[in-house]
C-alpha positions in Angstrom: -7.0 24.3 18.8 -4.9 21.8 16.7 -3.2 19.0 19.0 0.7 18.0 18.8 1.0 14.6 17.4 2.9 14.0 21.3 -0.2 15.6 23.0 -2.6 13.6 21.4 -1.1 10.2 21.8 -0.6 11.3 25.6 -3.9 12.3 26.3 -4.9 9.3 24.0 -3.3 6.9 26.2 -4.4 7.9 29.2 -8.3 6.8 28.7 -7.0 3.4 27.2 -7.3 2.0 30.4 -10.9 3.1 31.2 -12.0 3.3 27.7 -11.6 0.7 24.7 -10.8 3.3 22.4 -11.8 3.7 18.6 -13.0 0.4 18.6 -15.5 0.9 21.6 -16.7 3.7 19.8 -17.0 2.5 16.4 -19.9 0.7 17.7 -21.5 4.2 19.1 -20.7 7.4 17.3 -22.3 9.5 20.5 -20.0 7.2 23.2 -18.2 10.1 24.4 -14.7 8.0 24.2 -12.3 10.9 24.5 -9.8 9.6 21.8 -12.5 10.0 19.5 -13.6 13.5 20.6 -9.8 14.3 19.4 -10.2 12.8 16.6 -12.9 14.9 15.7 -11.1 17.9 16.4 -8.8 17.2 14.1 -10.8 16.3 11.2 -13.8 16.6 9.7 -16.2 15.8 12.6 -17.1 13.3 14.0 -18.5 9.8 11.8 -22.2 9.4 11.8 -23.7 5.8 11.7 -24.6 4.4 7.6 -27.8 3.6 7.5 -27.0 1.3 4.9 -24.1 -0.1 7.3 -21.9 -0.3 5.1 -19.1 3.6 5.5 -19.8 5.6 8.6 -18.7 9.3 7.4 -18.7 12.8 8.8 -21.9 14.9 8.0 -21.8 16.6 4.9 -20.0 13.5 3.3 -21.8 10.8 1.1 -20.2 8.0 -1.1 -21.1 5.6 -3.9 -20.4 1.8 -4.8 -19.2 0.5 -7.9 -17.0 -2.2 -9.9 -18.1 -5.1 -7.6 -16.6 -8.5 -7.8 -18.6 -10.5 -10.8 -19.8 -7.8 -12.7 -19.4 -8.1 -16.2 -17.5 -5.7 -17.4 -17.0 -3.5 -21.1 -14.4 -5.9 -22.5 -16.7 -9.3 -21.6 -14.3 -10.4 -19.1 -15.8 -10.0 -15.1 -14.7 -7.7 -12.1 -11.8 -10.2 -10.3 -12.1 -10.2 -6.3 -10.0 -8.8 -3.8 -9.7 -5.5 -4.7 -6.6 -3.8 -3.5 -3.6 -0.8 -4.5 -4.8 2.5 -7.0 -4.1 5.4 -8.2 -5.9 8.1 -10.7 -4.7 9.3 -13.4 -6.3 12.8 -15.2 -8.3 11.0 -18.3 -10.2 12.6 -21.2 -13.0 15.0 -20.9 -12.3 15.8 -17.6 -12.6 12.3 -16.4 -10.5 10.0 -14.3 -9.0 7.1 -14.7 -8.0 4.4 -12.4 -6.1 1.6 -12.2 -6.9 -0.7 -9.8 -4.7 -3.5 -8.5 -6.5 -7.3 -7.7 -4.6 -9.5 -4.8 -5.9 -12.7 -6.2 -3.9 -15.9 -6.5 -4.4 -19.7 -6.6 -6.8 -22.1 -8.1 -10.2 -20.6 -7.5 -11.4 -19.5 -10.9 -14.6 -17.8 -9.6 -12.3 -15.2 -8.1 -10.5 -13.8 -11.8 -11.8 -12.1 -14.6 -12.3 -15.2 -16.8 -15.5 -17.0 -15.3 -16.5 -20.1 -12.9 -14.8 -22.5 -15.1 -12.0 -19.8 -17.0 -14.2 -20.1 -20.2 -13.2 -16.8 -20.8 -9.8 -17.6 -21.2 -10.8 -18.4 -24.8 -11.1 -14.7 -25.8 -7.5 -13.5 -24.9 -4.5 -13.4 -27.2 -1.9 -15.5 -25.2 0.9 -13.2 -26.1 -1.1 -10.4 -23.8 -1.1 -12.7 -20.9 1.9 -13.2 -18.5 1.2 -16.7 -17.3 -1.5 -19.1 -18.6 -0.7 -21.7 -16.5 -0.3 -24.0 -19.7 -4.0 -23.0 -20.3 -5.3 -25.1 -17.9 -4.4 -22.8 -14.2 -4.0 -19.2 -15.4 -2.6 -16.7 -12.6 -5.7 -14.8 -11.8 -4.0 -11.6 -10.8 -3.7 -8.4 -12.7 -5.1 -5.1 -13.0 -8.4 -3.5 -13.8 -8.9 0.1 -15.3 -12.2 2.5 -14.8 -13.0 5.3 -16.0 -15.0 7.9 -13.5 -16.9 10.8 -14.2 -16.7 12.6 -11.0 -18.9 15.3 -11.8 -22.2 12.7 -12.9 -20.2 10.8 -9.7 -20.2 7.7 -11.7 -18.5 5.1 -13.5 -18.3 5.3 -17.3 -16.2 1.5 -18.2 -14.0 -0.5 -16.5 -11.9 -3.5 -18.2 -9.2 -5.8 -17.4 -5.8 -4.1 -18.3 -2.9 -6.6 -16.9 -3.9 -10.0 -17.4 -2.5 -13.4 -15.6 0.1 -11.8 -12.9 -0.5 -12.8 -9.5 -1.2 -11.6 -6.3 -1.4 -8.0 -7.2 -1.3 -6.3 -3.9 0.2 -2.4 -4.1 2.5 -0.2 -6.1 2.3 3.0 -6.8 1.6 5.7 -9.8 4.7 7.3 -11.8 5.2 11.1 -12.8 5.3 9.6 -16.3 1.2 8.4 -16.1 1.6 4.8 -15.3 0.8 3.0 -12.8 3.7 -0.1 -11.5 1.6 -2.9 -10.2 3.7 -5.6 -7.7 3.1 -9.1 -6.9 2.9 -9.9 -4.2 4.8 -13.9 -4.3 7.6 -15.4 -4.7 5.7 -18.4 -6.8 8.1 -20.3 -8.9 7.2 -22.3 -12.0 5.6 -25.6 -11.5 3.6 -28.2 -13.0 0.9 -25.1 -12.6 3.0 -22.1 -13.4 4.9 -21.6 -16.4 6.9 -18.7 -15.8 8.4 -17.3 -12.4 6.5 -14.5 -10.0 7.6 -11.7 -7.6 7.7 -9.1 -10.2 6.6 -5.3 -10.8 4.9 -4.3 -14.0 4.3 -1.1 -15.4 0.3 -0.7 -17.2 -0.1 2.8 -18.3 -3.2 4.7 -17.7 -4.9 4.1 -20.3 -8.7 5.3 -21.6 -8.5 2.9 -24.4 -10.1 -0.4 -23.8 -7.8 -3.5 -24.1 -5.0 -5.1 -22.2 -1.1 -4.1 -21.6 1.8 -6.5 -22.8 3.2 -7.9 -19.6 6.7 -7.5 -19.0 8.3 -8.2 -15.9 10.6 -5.5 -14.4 13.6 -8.1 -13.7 16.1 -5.4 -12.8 13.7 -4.0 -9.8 14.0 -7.7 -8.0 12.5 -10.5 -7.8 10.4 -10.5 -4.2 7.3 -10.2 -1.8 6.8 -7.0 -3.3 4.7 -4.9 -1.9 4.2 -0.7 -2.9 6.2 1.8 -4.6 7.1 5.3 -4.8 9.0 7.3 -7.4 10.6 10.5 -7.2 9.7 13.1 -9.5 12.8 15.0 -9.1 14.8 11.5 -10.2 13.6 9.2 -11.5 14.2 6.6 -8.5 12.0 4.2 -7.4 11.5 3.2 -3.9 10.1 0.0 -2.6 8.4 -1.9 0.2 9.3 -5.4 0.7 6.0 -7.5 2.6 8.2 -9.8 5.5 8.2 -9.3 8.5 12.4 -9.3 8.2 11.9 -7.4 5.2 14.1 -4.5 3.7 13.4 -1.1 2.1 15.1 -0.8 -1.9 15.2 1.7 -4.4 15.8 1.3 -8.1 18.0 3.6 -9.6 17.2 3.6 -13.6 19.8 3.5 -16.5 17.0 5.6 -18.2 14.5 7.6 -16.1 10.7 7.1 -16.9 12.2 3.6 -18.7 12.2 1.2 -16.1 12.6 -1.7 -18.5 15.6 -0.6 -19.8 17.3 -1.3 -16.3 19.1 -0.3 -13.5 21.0 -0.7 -10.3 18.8 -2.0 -7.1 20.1 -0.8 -3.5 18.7 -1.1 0.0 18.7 1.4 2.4 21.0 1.4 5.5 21.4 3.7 8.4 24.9 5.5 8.4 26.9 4.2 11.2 24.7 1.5 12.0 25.3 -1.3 9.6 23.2 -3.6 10.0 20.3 -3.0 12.4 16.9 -4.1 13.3 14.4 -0.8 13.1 11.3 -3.0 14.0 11.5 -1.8 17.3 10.4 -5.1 18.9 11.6 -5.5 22.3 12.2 -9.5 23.7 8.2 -9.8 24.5 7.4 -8.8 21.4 4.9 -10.9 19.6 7.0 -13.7 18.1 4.4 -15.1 15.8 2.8 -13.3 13.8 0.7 -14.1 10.7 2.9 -13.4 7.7 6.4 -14.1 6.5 9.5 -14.9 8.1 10.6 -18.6 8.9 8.1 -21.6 8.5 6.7 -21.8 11.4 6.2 -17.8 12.0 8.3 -17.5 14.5 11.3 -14.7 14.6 14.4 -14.2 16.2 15.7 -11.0 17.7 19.1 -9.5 18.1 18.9 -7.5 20.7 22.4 -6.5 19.7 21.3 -5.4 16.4 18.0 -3.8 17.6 18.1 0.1 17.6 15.2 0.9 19.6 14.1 4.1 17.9 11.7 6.9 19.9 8.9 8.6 17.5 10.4 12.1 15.7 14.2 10.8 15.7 16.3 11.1 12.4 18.9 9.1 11.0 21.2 9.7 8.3 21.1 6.9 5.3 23.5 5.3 3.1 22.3 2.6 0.4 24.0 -0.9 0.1 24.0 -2.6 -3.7 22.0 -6.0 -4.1 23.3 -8.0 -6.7 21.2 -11.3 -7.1 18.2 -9.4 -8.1 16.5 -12.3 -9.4 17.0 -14.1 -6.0 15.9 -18.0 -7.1 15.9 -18.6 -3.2 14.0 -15.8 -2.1 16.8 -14.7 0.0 17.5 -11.0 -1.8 16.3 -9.4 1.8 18.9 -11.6 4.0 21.3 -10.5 1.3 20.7 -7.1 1.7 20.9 -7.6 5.5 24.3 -9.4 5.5 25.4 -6.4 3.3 24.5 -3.7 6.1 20.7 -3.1 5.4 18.2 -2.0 8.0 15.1 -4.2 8.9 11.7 -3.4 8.6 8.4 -5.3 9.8 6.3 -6.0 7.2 6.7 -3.0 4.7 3.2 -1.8 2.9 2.3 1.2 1.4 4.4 3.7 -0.1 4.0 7.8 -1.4 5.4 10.5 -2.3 4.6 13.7 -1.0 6.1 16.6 0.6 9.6 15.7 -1.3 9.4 13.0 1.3 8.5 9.3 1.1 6.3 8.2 3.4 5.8 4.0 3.9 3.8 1.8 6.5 5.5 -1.2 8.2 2.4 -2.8 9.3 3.4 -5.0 12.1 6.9 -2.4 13.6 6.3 -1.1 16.9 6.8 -1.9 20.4 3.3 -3.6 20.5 3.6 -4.8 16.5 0.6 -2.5 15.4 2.5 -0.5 13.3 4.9 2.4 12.2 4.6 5.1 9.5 8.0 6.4 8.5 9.5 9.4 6.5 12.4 9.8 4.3 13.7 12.6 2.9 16.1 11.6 -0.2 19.5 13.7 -0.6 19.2 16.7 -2.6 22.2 14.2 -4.6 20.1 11.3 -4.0 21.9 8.6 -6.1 25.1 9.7 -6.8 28.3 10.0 -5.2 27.7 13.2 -3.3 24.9 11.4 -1.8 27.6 10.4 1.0 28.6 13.5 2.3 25.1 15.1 2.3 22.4 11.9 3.0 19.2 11.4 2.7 17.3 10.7 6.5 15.2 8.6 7.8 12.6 9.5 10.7 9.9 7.4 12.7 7.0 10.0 11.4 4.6 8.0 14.0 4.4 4.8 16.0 1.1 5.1 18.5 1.5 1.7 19.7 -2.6 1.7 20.7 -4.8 -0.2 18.2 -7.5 1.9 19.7 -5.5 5.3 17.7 -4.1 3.4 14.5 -3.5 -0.3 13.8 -1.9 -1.8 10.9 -1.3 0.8 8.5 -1.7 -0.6 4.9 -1.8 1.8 1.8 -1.7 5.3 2.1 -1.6 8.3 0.2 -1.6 11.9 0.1 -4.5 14.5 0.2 -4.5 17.4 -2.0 -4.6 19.4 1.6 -1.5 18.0 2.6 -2.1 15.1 4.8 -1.2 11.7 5.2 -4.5 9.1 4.1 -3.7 6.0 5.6 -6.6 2.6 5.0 -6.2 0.2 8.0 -6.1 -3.6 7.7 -6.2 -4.1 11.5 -9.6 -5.7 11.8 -12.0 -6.0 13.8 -13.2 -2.4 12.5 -11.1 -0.7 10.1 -10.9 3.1 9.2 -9.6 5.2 6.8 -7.6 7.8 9.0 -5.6 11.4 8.3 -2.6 12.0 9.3 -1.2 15.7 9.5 2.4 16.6 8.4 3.0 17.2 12.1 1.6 13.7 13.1 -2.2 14.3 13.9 -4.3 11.7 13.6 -8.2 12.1 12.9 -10.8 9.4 11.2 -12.2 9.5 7.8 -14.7 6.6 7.3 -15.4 3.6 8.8 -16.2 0.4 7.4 -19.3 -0.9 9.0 -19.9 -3.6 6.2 -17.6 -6.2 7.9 -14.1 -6.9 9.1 -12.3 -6.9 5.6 -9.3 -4.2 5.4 -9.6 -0.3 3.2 -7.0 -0.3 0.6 -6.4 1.4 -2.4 -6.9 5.2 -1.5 -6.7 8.0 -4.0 -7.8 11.0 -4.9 -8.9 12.3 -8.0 -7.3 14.9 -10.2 -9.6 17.5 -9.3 -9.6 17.0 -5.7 -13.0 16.3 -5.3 -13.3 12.5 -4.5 -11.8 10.2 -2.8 -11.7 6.6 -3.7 -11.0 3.6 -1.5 -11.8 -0.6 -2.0 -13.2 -2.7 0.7 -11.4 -5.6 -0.8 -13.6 -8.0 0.7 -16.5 -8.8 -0.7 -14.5 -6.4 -3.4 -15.8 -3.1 -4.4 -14.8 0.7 -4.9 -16.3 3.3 -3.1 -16.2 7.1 -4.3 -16.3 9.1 -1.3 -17.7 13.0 -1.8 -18.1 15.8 0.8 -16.4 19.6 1.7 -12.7 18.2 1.8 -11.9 22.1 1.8 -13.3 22.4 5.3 
């Protein structure tokens, strides 16, 4: 019989102490662990061991590789590394289209799309690249579309469709059929740059070869961006903000579906409570941890400020105006705090689904493994009766056992309902369900190596989901009877 999400984290926690958990058992399927055997119960069964050791899956499920780093693809230019945030989009003739996000940055040229030595650089119009580096250190970030035939369960073409951004780590798809990629920087320009970075931009999904103009979505802010979400119902787009002080933002357009045309950019804050610290991180917490925050990565608390928040509770939310979107000093989150905004640890991905919006802070928690939280907007979400009937905020889960769920990155949501959540947690990483009512069960496994899931999507007819390793780089379609 199904398990309460409190049940299973109980019964969970008891074997930690005799058991290593998920981790132990990774390395034997048949180990007996009991926090796997619930796992299984809530799934699909449990995962059986790859021959190929590269994705343990449950029986009846089988997957295929594609788009690896290198390969040339239908437009001459080659599949850039690091393959990170998707969606997919319903294409033509039944197929699927996806846009894939690339997290690559800096000087090594063998990791872009343009070749060991950027001779490829040669073949693109400058005007449909956002940052050449002077034509000498291009930005090697971007995105990559493919199209998937999911019935032949295989790829068609892929191509390079945002060129010279950088860092591309999430985003999110819109209702409109676009996909907003974020970088994931706060890069200025430099001898090596010419233009600014910390930007969204918006590539539609397109099943026409060739690459999208580039234009940087000013008005959403200028920051170590991370994922989005938008509403359907609105229009608003909500954003994660990669720090581990970071803040959570929504963008309210001038002109829904037109996110170039403008808008107002807010960051959320709990009613009552202004500001406060939702990390959860008690005084032992792990003080340095391996991304953001001061120089040396080290953090203060204020205990005075910190609300220590139990899993299921609900707070009502109120959204504070950022003005300096464009933020020259990186600072946009610190404004937003001194303005009343909450604190999150390291926010990652970010869906919508169940009229909620569901984001991962990767390093919240008491023991910094992670938080998945839910917020469901105001049925006036971004208007002035928003006060009097707000939108709330809950901690959906927060297992605090790496052995159960660590580091949540990008998620999604299953056509069955549930939460699909890729790990970056190392050192073995799984793609994981979540249930509305918390339940947590394991998808796949990656037996490859250490490198993190990310990217997880489904396609339009339910029938596969697709997830990168993004290390050594490559996209897996995964196939089996999700209906059971």
């Amino acid at each position: 019989m199904p398990l309460s999400r409190r049940r299973f984290l109980s019964q969970a926690a008891a074997v930690t102490a005799g058991f290593t958990g998920l981790r132990t058992y990774a390395e034997d399927a048949a180990s007996g662990s009991v926090v796997a055997q619930l796992s299984a119960q809530l799934g699909f069964g449990p995962l059986a061991n790859d021959p190929q050791k590269v994705l343990d899956l449950p029986s009846g499920f089988s997957y295929r590789i594609f788009s690896k780093t290198g390969e040339k693809m239908d437009d001459g230019y080659l599949v850039p590394a690091k393959h990170d945030g998707m969606a997919a989009f319903p294409g033509p003739d039944g197929m699927t289209l996806l846009v894939r996000n690339h997290e690559v940055e800096g000087p090594v040229f063998r990791n872009g799309p343009f070749g060991w030595q950027n001779e490829l650089m040669a073949k693109i119009d400058p005007a449909m690249a956002y940052d050449t580096g002077f034509g000498r250190t291009p930005a090697l970030g971007g995105t990559t579309t493919l199209a998937y035939d999911t019935k032949q369960r295989k790829m068609v073409r892929h191509w390079l469709s945002l060129a010279c951004t950088e860092r591309n780590c999430a985003g999110g798809p819109t209702p409109w059929g676009s996909w907003i990629t974020c970088e994931e920087t706060v890069e200025r320009a430099s001898e090596q740059r010419e233009k600014d970075h910390g930007y969204n931009f918006e590539v539609p999904a397109s099943a026409e070869i060739g690459l999208t103009k580039p234009v940087a979505l000013k008005a959403m802010g200028r920051f170590n961006h991370e994922a989005v979400a938008v509403d359907p119902e609105t229009g608003i787009v909500y954003q994660t903000e990669d720090r581990q002080d970071g803040v959570v933002y929504r963008f309210i357009p001038d002109v829904p579906g037109r996110l170039e045309a403008g808008g107002k950019l807010q960051a959320l804050a709990v009613k009552g409570l202004r500001p406060i610290d939702l990390r959860n991180w008690h005084e032992d917490a792990p003080k340095k941890l391996y991304n953001g925050g001061s120089g040396d990565g080290s953090f203060q608390i204020d205990t005075a400020k910190m609300l220590l928040m139990e899993q299921g509770k609900v707070l009502d939310v109120e959204w504070v105006d950022v003005d300096d979107v464009e933020s020259p000093d990186d600072n946009l989150r610190y404004q937003a705090y001194d303005k009343g905004a909450a604190r999150f640890a390291r926010g990652e991905g970010m869906w919508h689904g169940h009229k909620s919006i569901y984001f991962a802070t990767t390093t919240g928690g008491r023991n910094a493994k992670g938080q998945i939280w839910r917020y469901a907007p105001s049925r006036f979400e971004g208007t002035p009766d928003e006060s009097r009937f707000p939108g709330r905020l809950e901690l959906f889960i927060e297992p605090n056992d790496a052995s159960i769920l660590q580091h949540a990155d990008n998620i999604c949501i299953a056509p069955w309902g549930d939460l699909i959540v890729c790990e970056d947690g190392g050192p073995v990483n799984h793609v994981l369900g979540v249930t509305p009512e918390g339940e947590i069960y394991q998808i796949a496994r990656n037996t490859m190596n250490k490198s993190e899931f990310a990217g997880s999507c489904f396609s339009p007819d339910g029938s596969t989901l697709f997830v990168n390793i993004q290390n050594p780089g490559l996209t897996i379609a995964i196939t089996g009877p999700w209906a059971g």
